[in-house]
N, C-alpha and C positions, 0 to 999 in steps of 0.2 A: 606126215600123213595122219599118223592116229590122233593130233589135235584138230584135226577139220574135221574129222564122225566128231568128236567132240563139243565142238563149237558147232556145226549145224543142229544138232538137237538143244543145246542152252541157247544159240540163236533165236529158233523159231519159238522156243519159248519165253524169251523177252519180247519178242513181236509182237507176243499176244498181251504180256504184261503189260506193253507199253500203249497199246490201246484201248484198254480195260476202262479209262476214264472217262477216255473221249468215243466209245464204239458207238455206232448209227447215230451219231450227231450227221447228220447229211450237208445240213448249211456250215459253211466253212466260214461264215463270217462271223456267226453267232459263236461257230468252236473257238475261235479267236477270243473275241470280248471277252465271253466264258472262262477262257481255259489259259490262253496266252497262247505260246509256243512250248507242246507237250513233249518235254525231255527227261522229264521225270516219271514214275510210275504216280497215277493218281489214283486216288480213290474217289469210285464213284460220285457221281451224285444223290439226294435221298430220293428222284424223281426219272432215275437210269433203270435201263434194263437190269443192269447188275446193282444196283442198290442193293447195300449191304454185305460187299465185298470192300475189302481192305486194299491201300494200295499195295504194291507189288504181288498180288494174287493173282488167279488165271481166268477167263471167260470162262463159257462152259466148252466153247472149242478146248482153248488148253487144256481141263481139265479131263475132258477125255483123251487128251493127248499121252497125259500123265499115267490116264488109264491104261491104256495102251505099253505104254512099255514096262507098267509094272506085269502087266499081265506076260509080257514076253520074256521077263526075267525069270518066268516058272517055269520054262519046255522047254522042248530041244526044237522045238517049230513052232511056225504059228497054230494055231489053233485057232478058227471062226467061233467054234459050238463054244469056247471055254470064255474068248473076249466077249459073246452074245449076252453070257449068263452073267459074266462079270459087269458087262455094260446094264444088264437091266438090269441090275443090283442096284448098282451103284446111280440111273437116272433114276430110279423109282421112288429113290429116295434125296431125289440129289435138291439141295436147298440153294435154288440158283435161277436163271434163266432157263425158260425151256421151250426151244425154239421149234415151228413146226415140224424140222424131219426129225428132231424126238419123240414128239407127241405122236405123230402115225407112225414109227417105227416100235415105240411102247403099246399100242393099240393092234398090232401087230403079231406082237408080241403073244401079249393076251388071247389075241384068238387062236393061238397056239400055230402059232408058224414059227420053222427051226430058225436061226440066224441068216442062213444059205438064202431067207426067201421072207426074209422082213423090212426089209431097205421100204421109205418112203420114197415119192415122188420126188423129192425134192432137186432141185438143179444146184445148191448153195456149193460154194466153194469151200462151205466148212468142214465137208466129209472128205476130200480131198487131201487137205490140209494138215491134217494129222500124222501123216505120211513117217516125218520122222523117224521113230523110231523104230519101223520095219526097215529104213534104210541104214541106218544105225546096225542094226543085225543080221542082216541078211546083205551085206553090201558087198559079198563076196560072188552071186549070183543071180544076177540081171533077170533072168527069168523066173525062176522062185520068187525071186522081190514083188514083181510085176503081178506074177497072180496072187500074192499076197496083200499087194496095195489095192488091186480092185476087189479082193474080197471083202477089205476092211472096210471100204469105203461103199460098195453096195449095201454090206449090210445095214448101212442107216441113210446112204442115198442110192438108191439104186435108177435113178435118168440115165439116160444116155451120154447127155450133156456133164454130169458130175464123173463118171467112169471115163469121158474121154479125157477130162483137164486131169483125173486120177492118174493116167498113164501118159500123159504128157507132163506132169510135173514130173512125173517118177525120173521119167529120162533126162530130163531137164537138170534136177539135181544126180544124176549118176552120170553125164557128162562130165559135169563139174567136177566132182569127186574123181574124174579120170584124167584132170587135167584140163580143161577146156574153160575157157573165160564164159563166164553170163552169155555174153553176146555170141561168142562162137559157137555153146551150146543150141541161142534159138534157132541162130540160122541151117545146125543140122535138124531140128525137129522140122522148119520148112523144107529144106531139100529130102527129107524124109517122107514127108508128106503126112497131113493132117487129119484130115477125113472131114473135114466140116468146113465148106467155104468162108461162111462168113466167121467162123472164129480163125482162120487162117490170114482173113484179111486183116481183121481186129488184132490181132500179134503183130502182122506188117504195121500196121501203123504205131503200133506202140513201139517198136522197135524203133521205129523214126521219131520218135517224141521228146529224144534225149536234150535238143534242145528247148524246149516247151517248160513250162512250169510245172511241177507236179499236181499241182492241186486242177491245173487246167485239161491237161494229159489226163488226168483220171475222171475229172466231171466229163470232160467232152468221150471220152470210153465206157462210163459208167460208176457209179459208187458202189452200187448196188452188192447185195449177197451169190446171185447168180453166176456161175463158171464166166460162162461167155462175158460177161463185164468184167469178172474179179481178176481171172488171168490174164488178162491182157495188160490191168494194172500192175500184175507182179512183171512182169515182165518189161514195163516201164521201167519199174524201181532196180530191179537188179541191174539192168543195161545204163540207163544215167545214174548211175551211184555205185556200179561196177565193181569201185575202191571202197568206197564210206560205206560198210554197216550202218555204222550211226544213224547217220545222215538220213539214209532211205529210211531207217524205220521209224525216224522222227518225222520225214516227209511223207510220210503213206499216212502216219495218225493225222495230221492237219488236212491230208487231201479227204477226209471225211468218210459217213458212209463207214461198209462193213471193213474198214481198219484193222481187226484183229483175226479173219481168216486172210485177209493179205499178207497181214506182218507176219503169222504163222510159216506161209510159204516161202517168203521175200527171206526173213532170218535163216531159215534153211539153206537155202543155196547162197545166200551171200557165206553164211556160216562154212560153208561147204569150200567155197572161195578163198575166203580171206584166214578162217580160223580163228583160236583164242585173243588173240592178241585185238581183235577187229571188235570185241564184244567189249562196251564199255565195261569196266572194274563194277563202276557205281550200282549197273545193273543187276550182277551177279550177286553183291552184297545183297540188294534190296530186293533180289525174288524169295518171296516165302518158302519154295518149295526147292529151293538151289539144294542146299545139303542131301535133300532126296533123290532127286534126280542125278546127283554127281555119285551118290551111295549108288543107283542101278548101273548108271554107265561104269563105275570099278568093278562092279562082280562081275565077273564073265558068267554068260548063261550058256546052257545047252545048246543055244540055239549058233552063238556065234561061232565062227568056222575057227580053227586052233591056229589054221595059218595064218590069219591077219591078224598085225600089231594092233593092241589094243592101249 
């Protein structure tokens, strides 16, 4: 068990590695010619959002990801007010992409609003997405987690639509972690029930897509940044790729579009499923940020409960 918390946080942080080259290329045929078939971590282009990132680095989703659990490696809880202060630190100055619910969430900021009440508009599945490592620590209590994941995740998206894919990934991967395959997971989030028809419907069908291509499954769902399209593509990839890590997070970068809060999510829960063994070697070698990430998950923090194996 303690290699699946393991391998879901180095997961979903290859997911994003591995889209880094190819992010919001939308035309998949261009990503082709371009790029080939992206199995490798690439580096940017000099004319990419993230121009002047290295391969094996993170977007700026990862990189807040990273933030995140270093920040959680200092408490004995979460803390909103402390990851606020450490988030505008660290975007104020961050030499990187800076996507719109950064920019009205720093503007926010500024006008002196606490964390609790700075969250932008935004619908993106990249606030979401980071999720990780609050379930990494706190994976001992379901409800703590829960209003930990929508705090994290308001504070820089606060939609409706971003808070609900926030607490339906949560579940999503804490099924998992409980035992439950990808696919047995969705189908209790729907006998659970949703709260939003059409993202309801939008799951239905992607749950059905398994035989479909992925790059077709996701254009005809959506490429896009927004919840309502982006989850339904993670939920594609988890359920036809079930087995393969790999596989899905190499097929999420081709299917185009925002690539790297999908593989965010997608490595997660596959991570959650399959564990270390599931995570190519090559990847782990070539993330810049591996040795760090593997230094926070050895230290046990305040925050983690004594009685889970770590």
């Amino acid at each position: 068990m303690a290699q699946r918390y393991r391998a879901m946080v180095l997961a979903s942080f290859a997911g994003d590695a591995l889209a880094l080259g190819a992010h919001w290329i939308y035309d998949t045929d261009k990503l082709i010619s371009q790029l080939g078939r992206v199995e490798e971590f690439l580096s940017p282009s000099p004319d990419s959002y993230h121009s002047g990132k290295a391969d094996g680095q993170f977007t700026h989703y990862g990189d807040q990801t990273l933030l995140l659990l270093k920040t959680l490696n200092r408490g004995a809880t979460f803390d909103l007010e402390e990851f606020g202060a450490n988030w505008r630190r660290f975007m104020e100055n961050y030499d990187g992409y800076m996507d719109k619910a950064t920019t009205e969430t720093l503007a926010n900021f500024k006008e002196g609003r606490d964390a609790f009440n700075s969250g932008s508009a935004s619908t993106d599945l990249g606030g979401p997405a980071r999720m990780a490592p609050l379930l990494y620590h706190f994976r001992s209590d379901q409800d703590l987690l829960l209003s930990y994941v929508r705090e994290q995740t308001a504070m820089t998206h606060n939609s409706q639509s971003a808070l609900l894919a926030a607490d339906l990934l949560c579940r999503l991967c804490w099924n998992v972690l409980n035992g439950a395959r990808p696919a047995e997971a969705v189908l209790q989030l729907l006998e659970d029930g949703i709260n939003d028809i059409t993202l309801e419907m939008r799951i239905r069908n992607a749950l059905e897509s398994g035989g479909d291509s992925t790059t077709a499954a996701i254009k005809g769902g959506g490429q896009a940044c927004g919840a309502e399209q982006a989850l339904p593509g993670v939920v594609h990839l988890i359920t036809a790729y079930e087995d393969n890590l790999e596989e899905a997070l190499i097929e999420n970068v081709m299917a185009g579009g925002d690539s790297a809060a999908r593989g965010l999510a997608t490595g997660m829960i596959l991570g959650a499923h399959l564990g270390m063994e599931a995570i190519p070697q090559r990847w782990l070698r070539e993330m810049v940020s591996y040795d760090t990430i593997v230094s926070l998950l050895d230290t046990p923090s305040p925050a983690q409960n004594a009685t889970v194996p770590l």
